[in-house]
mmCIF file of the C-alpha atoms, coordinates in Angstrom:
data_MODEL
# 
_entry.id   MODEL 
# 
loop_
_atom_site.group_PDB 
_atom_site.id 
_atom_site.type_symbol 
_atom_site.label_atom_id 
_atom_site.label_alt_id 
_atom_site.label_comp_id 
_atom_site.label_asym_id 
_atom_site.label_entity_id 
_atom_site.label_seq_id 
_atom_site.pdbx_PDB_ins_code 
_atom_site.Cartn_x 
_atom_site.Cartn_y 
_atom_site.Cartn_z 
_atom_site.occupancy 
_atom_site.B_iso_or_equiv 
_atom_site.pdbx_formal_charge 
_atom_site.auth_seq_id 
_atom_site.auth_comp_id 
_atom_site.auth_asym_id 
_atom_site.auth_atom_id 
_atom_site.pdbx_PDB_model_num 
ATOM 1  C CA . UNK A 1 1  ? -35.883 45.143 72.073 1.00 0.00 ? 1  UNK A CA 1 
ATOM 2  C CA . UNK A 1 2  ? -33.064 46.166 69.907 1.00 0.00 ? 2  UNK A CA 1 
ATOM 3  C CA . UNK A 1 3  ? -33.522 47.073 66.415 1.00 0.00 ? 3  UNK A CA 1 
ATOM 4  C CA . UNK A 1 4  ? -30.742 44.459 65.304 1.00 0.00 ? 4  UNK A CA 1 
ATOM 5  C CA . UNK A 1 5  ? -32.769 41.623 67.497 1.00 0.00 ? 5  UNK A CA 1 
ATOM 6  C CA . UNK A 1 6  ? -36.285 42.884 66.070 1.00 0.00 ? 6  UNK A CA 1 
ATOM 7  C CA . UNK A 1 7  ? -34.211 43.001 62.460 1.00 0.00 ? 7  UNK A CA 1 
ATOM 8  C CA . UNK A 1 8  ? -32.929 38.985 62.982 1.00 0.00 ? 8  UNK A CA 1 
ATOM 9  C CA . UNK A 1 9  ? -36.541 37.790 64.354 1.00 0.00 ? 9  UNK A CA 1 
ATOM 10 C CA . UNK A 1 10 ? -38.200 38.640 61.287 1.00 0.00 ? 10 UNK A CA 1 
ATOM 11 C CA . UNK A 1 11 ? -35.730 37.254 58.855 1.00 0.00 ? 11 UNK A CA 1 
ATOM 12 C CA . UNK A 1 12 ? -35.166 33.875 60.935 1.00 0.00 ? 12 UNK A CA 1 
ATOM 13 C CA . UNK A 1 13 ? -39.654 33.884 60.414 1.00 0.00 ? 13 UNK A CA 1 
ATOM 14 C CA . UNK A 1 14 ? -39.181 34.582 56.976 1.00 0.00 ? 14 UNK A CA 1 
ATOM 15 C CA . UNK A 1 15 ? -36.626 32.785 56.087 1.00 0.00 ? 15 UNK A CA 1 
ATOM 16 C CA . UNK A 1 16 ? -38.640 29.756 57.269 1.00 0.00 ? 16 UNK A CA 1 
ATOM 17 C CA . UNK A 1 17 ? -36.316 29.090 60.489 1.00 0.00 ? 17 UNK A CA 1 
ATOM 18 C CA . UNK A 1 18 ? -39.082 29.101 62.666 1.00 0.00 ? 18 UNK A CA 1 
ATOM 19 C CA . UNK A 1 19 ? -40.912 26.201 60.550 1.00 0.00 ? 19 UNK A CA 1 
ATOM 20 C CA . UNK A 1 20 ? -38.331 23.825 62.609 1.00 0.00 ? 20 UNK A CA 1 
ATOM 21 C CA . UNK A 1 21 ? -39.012 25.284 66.321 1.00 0.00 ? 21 UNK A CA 1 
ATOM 22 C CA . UNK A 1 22 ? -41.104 23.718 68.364 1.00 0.00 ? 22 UNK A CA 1 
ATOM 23 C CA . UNK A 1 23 ? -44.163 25.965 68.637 1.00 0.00 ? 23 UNK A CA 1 
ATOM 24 C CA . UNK A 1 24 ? -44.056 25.828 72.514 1.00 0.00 ? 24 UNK A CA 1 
ATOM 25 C CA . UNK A 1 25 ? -40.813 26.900 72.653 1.00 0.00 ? 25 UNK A CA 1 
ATOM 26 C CA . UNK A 1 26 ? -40.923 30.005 70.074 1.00 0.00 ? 26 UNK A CA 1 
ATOM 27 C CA . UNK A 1 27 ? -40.858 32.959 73.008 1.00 0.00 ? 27 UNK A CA 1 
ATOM 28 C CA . UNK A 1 28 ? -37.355 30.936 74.290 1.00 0.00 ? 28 UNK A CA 1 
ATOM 29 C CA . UNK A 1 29 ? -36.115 31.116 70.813 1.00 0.00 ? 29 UNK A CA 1 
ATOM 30 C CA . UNK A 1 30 ? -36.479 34.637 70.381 1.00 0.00 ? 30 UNK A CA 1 
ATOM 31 C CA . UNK A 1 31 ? -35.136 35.309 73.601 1.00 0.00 ? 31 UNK A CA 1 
ATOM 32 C CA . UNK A 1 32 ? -32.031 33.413 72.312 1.00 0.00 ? 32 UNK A CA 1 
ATOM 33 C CA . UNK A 1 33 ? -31.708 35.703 69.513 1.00 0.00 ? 33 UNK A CA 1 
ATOM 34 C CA . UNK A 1 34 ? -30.193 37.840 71.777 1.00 0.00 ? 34 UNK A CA 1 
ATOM 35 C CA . UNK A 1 35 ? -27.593 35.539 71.936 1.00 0.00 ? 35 UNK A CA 1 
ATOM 36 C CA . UNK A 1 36 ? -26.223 35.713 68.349 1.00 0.00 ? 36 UNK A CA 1 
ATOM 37 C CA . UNK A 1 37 ? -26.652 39.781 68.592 1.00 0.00 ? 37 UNK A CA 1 
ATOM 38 C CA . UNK A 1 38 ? -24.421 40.307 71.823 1.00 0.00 ? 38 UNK A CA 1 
ATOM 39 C CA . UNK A 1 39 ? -22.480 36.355 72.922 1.00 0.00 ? 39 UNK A CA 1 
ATOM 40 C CA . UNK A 1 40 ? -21.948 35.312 69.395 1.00 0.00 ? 40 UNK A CA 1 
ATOM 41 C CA . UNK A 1 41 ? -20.996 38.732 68.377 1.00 0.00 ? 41 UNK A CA 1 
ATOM 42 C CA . UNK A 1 42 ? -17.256 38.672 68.138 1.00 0.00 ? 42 UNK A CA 1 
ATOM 43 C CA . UNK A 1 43 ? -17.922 36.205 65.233 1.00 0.00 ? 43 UNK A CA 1 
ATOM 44 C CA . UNK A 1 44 ? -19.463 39.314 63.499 1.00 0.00 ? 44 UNK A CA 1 
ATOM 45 C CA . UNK A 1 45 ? -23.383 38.133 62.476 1.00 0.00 ? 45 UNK A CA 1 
ATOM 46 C CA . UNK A 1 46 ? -24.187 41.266 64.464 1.00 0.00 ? 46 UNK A CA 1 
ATOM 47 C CA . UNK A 1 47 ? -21.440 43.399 64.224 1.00 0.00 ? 47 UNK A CA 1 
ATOM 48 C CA . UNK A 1 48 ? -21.748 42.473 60.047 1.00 0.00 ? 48 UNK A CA 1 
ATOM 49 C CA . UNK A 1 49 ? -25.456 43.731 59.637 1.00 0.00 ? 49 UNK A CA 1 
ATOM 50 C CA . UNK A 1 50 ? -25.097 46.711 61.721 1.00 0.00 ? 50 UNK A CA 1 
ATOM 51 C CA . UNK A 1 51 ? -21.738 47.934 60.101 1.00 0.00 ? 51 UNK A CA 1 
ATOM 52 C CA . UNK A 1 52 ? -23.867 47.845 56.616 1.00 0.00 ? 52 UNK A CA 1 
ATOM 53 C CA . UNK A 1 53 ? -26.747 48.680 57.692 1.00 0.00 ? 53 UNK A CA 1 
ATOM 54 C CA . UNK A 1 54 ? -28.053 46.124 54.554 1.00 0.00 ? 54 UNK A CA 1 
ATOM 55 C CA . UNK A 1 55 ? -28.970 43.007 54.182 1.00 0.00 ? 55 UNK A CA 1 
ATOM 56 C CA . UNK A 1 56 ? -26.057 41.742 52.092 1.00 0.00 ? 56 UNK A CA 1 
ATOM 57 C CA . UNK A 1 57 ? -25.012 37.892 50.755 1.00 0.00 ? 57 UNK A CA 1 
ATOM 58 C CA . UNK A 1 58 ? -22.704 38.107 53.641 1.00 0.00 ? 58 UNK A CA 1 
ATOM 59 C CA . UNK A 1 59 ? -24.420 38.887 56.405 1.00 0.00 ? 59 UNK A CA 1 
ATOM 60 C CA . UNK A 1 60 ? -27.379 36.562 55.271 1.00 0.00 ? 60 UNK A CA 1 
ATOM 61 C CA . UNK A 1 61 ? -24.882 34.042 55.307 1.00 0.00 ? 61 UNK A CA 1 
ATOM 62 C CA . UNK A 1 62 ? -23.814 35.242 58.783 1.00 0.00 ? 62 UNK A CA 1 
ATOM 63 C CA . UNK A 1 63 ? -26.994 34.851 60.267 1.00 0.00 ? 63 UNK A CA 1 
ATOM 64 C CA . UNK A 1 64 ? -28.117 31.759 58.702 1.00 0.00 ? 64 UNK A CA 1 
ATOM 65 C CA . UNK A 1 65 ? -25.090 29.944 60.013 1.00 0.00 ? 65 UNK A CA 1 
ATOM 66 C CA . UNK A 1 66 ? -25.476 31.804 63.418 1.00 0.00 ? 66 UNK A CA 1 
ATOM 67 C CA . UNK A 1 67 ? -29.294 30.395 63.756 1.00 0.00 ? 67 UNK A CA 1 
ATOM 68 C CA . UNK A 1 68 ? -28.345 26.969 62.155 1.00 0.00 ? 68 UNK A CA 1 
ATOM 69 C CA . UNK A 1 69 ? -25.940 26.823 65.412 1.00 0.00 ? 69 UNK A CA 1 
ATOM 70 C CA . UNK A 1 70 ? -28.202 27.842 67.963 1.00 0.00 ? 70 UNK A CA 1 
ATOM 71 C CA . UNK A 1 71 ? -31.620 26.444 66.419 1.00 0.00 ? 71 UNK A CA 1 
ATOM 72 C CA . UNK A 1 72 ? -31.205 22.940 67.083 1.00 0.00 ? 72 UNK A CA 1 
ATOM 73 C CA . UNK A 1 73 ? -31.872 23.041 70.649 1.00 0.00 ? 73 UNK A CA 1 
ATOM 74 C CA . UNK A 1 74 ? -36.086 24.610 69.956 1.00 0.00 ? 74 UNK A CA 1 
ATOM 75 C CA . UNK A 1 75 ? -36.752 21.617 67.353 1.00 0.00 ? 75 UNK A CA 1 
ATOM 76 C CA . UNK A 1 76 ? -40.002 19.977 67.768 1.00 0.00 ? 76 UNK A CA 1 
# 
């Protein structure tokens, strides 16, 4: 798994993302991560984080928005 993916994973878990997914449907989630890293791309959550190699306001606000998008779809 790519470091970017493994990198997004954790933060969507700690973040408390993962709260709302259904627990049966967790390993399809973070398949779908993949997703924001390479489809959802050209709207920069993944290109942001791995151009600054941080975890800035930006790209925190990236990937929130990015996992509020695709999310809905796991909810219990």
């Amino acid at each position: 798994m790519h470091v970017l993916d493994q990198i997004m994973i954790i933060y969507a878990g700690n973040s408390g993302a993962l709260d709302k997914v259904d627990k049966r449907k967790v390993k399809a989630w973070e398949e779908s991560v993949h997703e924001i890293h390479e489809g959802a791309d050209a709207r920069g959550e993944g290109r942001s984080f791995a151009k600054e190699k941080k975890m800035t306001d930006e790209v925190i606000q990236k990937l929130d928005a990015a996992i509020a998008a695709f999310g809905p779809q796991f909810k219990a």
